[in-house]
N, C-alpha and C positions, 0 to 999 in steps of 0.2 A: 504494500500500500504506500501509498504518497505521505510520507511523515509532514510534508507541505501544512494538507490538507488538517492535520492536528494542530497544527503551531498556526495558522496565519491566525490572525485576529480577526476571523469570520465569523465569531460567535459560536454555540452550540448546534450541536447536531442531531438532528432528529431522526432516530432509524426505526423505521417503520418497512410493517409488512404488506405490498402495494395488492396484495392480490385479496387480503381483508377489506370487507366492505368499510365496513366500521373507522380501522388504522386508515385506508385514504380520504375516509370522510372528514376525518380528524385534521391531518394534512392539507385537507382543503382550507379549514378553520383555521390553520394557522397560516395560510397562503393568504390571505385574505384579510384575517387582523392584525398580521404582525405589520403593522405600517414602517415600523422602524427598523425591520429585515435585521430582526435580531436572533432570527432561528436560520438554520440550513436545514434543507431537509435532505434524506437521503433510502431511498429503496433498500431492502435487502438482498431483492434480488438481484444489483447489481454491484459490481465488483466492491464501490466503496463500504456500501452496505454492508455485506455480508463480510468484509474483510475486519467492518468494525465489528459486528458479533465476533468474529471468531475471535477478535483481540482479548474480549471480555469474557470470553469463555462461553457462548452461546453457540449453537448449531444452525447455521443458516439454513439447513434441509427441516430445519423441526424450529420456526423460532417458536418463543416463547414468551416475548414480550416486545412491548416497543422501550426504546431507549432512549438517553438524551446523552449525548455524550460530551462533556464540555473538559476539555483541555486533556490531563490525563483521568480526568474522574467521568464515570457512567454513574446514570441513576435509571432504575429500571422498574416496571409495574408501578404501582400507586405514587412511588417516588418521582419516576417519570414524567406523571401527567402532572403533579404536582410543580416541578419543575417550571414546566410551560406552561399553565394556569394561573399560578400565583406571582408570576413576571408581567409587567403591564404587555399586552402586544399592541401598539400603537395607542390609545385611548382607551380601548377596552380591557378593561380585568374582570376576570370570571371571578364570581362570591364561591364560597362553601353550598351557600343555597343552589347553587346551578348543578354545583358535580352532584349534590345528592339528590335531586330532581332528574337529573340522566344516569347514574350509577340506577336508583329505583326502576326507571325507565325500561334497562338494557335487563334489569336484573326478572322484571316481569314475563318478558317475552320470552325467555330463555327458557 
């Protein structure tokens, strides 16, 4: 992998799995709100993607969560979306009240 890619000052990374409906809806929502292009985002099906799983010890054939990966530190699962939620992204910042209104949401249909 591009060690580049870890060091510039591009901000955090966001590694998601694009073939979940869910993770690129997600992805959408931060394409969208981060006005101040303070995320990267990054697929795992492709080479940067899944090169950051496997750095962190994840299985790109089997992922298992979405990730944030900023500088040499990952935060992953609840950490992850924590991450990116509780960071303003341009004007909007998501409450406590939104993730438990979509967590309930996701948790129902399931």
């Amino acid at each position: 992998m591009d060690e580049s890619i870890m060091n510039d000052a591009g901000g955090p990374i966001v590694v998601f799995d694009a073939m979940c409906v869910l993770c690129s809806v997600n992805a959408q929502f931060i394409l969208k709100h981060d006005r101040n292009r303070h995320f990267r985002l990054a697929s795992m099906q492709y080479e940067v993607g899944a090169d950051l799983y496997r750095r962190f010890g994840i299985d790109p054939a089997d992922p298992e969560s979405i990730i944030v990966v900023d500088g040499e530190k990952f935060y992953r699962d609840s950490d992850a979306v924590l991450a990116i939620y509780y960071r303003p992204l341009g004007t909007a910042n998501m409450s406590s009240r939104s993730f438990s209104r979509s967590s309930r949401t996701c948790r129902e249909k399931a």
